[in-house]
N, C-alpha and C positions, 0 to 999 in steps of 0.2 A: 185499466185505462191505457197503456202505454201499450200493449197488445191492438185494440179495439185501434189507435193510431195508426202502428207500422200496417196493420191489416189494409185500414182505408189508404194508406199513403201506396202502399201493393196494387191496389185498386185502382186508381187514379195513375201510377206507372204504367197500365196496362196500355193506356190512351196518350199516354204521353211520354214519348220517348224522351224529352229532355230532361226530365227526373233524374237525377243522381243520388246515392245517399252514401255518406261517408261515416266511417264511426273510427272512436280512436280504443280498438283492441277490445269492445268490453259490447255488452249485448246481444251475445251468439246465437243465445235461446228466443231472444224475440227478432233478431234480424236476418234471423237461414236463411225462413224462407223465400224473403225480398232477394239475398244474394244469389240464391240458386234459379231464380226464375231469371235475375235481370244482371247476369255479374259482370257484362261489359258498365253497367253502371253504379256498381257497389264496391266502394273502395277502403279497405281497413288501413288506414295512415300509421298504423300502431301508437304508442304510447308518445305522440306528439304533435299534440294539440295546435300548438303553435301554425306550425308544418300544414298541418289541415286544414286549417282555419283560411291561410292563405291560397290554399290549391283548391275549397269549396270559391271563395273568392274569384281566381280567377275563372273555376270553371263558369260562374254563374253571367262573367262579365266577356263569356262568347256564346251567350244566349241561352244558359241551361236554369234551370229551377233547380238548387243545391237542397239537401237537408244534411245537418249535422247533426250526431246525435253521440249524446255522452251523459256523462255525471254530472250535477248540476254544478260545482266550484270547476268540474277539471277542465269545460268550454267554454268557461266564462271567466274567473278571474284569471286562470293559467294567460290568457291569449287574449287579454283585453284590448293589447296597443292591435291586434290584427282585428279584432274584431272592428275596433274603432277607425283604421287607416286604410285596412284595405277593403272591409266589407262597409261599414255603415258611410265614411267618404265618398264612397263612387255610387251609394244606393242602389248595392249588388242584392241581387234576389236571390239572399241566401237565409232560409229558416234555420236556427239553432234550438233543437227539440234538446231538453233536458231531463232526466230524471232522477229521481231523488229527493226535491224541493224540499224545503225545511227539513224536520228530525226524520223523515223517512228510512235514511241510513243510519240512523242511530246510535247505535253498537259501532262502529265503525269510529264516531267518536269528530271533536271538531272539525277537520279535513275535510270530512267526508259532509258534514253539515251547511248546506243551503240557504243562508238566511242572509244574505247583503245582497243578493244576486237581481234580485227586484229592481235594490236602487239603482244597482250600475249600470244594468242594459237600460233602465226609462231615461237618466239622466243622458244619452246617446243621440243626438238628432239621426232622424232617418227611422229609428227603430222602432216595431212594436213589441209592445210585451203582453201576453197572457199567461191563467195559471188556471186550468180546469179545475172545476171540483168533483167530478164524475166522467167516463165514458163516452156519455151523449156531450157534453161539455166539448170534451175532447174531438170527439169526431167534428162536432161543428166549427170547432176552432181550424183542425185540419183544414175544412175547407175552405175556412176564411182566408188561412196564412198561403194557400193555395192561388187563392182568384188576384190576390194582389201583387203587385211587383213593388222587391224593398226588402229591409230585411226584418225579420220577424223572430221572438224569442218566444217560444215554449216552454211553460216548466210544469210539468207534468210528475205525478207522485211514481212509487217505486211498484204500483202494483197490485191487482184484485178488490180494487175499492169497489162498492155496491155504487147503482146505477142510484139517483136520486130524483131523476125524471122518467119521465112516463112517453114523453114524446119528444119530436127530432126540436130543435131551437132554432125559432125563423130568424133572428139577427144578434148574432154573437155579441157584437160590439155594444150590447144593452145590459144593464144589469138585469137578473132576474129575480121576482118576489117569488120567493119560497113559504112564506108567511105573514099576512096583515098583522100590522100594527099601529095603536096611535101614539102612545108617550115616547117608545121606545123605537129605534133603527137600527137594527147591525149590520153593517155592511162586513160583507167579507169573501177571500178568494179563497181557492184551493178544496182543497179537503178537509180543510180545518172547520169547514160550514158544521160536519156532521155537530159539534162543539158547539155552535152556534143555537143550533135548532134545539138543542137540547136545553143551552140556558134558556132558551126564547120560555118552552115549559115551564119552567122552573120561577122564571119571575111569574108567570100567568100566576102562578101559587099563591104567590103574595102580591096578586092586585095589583099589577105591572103589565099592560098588554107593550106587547115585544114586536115589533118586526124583524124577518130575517130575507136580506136580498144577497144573492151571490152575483160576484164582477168576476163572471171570465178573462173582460177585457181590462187592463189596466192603463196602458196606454193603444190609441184612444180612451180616453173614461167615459163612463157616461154623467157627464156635466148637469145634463136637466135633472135625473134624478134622483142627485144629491144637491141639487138646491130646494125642488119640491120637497124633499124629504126634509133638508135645511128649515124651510120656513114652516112646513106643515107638523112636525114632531118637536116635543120639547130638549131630544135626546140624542144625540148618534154617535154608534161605538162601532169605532174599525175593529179588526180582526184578523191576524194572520199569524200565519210558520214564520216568520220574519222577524227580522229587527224594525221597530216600529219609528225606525228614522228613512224616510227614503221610500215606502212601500207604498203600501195601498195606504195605510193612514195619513204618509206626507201626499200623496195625492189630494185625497178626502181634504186634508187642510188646506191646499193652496185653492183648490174651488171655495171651500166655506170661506176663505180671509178676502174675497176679491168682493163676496157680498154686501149690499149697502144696508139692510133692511135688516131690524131684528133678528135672527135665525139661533137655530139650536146650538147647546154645549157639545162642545165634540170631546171624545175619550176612547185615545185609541190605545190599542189591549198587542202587544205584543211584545217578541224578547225586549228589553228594557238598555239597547243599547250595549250587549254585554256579549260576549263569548261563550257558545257553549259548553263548558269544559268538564259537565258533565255528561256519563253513557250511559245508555240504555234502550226502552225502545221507543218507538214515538208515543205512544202512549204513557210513557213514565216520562220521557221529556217535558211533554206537555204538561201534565199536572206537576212538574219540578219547578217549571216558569212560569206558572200562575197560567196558562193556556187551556184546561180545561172547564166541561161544562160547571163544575160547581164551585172555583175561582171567579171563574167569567160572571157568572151571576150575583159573586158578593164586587167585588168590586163595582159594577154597575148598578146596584142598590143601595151602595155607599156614595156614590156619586150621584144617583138620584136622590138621596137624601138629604144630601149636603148644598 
């Protein structure tokens, strides 16, 4: 994912000389070759964030298209007051691409884990936020955070995720149906879908048809298709690498609470408010925090049942 990115963001430099891309000390392996072709425009800030954050700022506020690109806690809580004073204030055209999102870094241990980062960039006037669940995700996101002016947040995984679509995505900012369903809607971002699509099976099992839509976009959401899904399903479960105060779930909530009309129970499925303070890999994470496919599918069958 994060390859298939810098690749297109490479691309797109080629045409546009105002492109910049800053990193703080860390991405050698997927950033050379951007630095090598364009290094009057690629700037390693080293280990300070801060510092960076502010210098993408100004460069963006004499006309340039900035990208920052780092660890998902080290560009975002590190450098909040900059992110918020000098970049989201002035609605500088500066994209903050991140990697890592949720348990991705694992091993690496709290620090290094990505899970509040959702709420703080959405709760930002000015800002967008996305979190691909795939490649093609990703590219089309590149090109969205591209065409607009403003500043824009990326959270992109650590790396070699499998492609989940088949063809390019005509409007990012829509959720996608990855599976029909009627009783059942999971909405969810990132990579965490793969988890998704699997419980979807697994209630099929026991006589639960499931839906599964992935939201690239978070902020913008898409509004219409979680009220349709609101009124037309008996059921909708958020889903994310996240702390499920603030994320894509409090999203999900404040469109369902503004409804006037019957609409579905909501149950959103994520860290439980809590710290990671266990390690391992994202895959042991997930099933540690009740995030995997066959947690996800008793809890949602507990909740349909009750």
């Amino acid at each position: 994912m994060r390859n298939r990115f810098i690749k297109g963001l490479e691309q797109l430099a080629e045409t546009d000389s105002g492109i910049f891309l800053l990193t703080g000390d860390l991405g050698f392996s997927v950033l050379d070759a951007f630095a090598e072709r364009f290094p009057e425009r690629f700037i390693n800030a080293g280990i300070s964030e801060q510092n960076m954050m502010s210098v993408a700022a100004g460069l963006a506020l004499n006309g340039n298209t900035v990208y920052v690109y780092s660890i998902g806690n080290f560009v975002t809580l590190r450098c909040l007051e900059q992110i918020r004073n000098d970049v989201c204030y002035h609605s500088a055209n500066v994209k903050i691409v991140v990697v890592g999102g949720g348990f991705a870094y694992g091993q690496l241990g709290m620090s290094h884990h990505a899970t509040e980062d959702i709420a703080v960039m959405r709760a930002l006037p000015n800002m967008r936020v996305y979190c691909p669940a795939d490649p093609v995700e990703a590219v089309a996101v590149l090109h969205e955070v591209n065409s607009v002016e403003g500043p824009c947040y990326v959270r992109l995984a650590k790396g070699g995720e499998q492609c989940i679509h088949a063809d390019a995505i005509a409007d990012i900012n829509k959720a996608i149906q990855l599976k029909a369903g009627d009783c059942v809607n999971i909405f969810t971002t990132g990579t965490i879908v793969s988890e998704a699509r699997l419980a979807a099976k697994q209630l099929a099992d026991h006589g639960v048809s499931g839906g599964v839509y992935s939201f690239p976009a978070i902020k913008p959401i898409d509004t219409e298709l979680i009220c349709q899904c609101a009124w037309e399903s008996k059921l909708i479960v958020t889903l994310e690498e996240h702390n499920r105060l603030g994320g894509l779930g409090g999203a999900v909530a404040e469109v369902i609470s503004e409804l006037s009309a019957p609409h579905a129970r909501l149950l959103r499925l994520g860290l439980d408010d809590e710290y990671t303070s266990v390690v391992g890999s994202q895959q042991y994470l997930r099933t540690y925090y009740g995030l995997n496919a066959e947690k996800i599918t008793k809890r949602i069958l507990e909740c349909w049942e009750n």
